[in-house]
N, C-alpha and C positions, 0 to 999 in steps of 0.2 A: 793569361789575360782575363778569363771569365773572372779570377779570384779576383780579383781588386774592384775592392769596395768603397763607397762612399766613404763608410769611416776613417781611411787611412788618411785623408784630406784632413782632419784635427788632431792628428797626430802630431805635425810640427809645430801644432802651437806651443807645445813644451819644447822645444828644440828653438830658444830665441836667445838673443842677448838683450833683452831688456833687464832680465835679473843681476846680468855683469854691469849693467855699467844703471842704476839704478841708482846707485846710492854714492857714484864716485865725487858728488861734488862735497860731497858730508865725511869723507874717509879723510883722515889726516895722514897717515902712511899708505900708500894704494900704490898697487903693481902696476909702472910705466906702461905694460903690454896690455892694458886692462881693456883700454878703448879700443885695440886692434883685435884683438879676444870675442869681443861682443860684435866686431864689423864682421869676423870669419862666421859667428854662427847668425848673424844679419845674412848673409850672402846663399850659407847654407839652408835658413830658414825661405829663400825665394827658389832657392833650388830643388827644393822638396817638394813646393806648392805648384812649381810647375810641371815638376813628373809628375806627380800623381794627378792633378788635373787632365796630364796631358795622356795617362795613360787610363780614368775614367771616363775621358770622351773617346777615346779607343774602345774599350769596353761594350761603352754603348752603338759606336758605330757599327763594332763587326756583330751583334749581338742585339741587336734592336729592343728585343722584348724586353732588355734587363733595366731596360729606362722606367718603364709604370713599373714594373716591380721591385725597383728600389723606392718609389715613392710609398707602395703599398707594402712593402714589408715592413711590421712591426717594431723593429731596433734598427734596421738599418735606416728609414726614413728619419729617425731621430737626428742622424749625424748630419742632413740637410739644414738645416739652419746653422751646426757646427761651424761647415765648410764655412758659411759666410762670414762666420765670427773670427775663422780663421786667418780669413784674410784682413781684420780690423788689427791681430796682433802684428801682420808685416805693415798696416797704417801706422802704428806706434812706434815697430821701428825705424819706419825713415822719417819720421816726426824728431826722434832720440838722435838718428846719427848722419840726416841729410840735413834737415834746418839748419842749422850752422852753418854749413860749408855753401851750400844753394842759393841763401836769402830769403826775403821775406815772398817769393812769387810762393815757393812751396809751400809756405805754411799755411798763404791761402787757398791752396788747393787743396790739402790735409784737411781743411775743415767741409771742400766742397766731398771728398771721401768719403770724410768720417760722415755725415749727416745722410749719404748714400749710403754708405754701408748700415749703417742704424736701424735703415728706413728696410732696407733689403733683409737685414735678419729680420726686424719685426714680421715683414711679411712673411717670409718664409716659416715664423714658426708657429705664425695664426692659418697660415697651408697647411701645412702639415698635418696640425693637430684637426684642422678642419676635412681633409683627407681621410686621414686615421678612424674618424669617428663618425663621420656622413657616408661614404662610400662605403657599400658594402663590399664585405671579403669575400671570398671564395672559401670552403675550408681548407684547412693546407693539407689535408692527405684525402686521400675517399677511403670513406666509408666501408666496411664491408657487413652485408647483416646477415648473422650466423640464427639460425632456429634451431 
């Protein structure tokens, strides 16, 4: 449990079906299964966002201190702002493969999302780097002085 890190939360944003079904309106021969293709790794991209979220607030629960020190660590606090962009990619997919079937109630709530999530990565990556460079570190090992 202590392993799991922030960064495994932007891992499924390559794990989508945006890229299947992308360009299906423009394909003149295109695989029947193409659209159920892109909904199994839709399903599996909300399924990965919620383990791993659900297993870095575990994390942090049993393990208290590894909350500031994932903000304060060097690369792993990078993947902070990730996490949030991560979930703009499952905005895109139920944009792609919910609008249609839902109506138009979701599409305006996609844009109340999307304008929150924008506004949340912005923030989080002007933290971050505000973090990172105002706050001082600690050194990461001590010292030893040899004469």
């Amino acid at each position: 449990m202590s392993c799991t890190l922030v960064c495994f939360i932007p891992c499924i944003t390559h794990i989508n079906g945006k890229q299947l079904d992308s360009h299906r309106n423009s394909v003149p021969f295109r695989f029947r299964g193409l659209y159920a293709l892109g909904c199994i790794f839709f399903i599996l991209n909300i399924v990965l966002f919620i383990f791993n979220t659900i297993m870095i607030s575990l994390r942090f629960y049993w393990f208290p201190r590894t909350f500031r020190a994932s903000f304060l660590h060097p690369t792993e606090s990078l993947f902070i702002p990730a996490a949030v962009i991560s979930f703009g990619t499952i905005l895109i997919n139920i944009s792609q493969y919910g609008v249609e079937r839902a109506g138009p109630w979701l599409e305006e709530v996609m844009c109340i999302l999307y304008w929150c999530d924008c506004g949340l990565a912005i923030c989080f990556s002007i933290g971050i780097y505000l973090i990172m460079f105002v706050v001082p570190l600690p050194p990461p090992h001590p010292t030893k002085h040899t004469r």
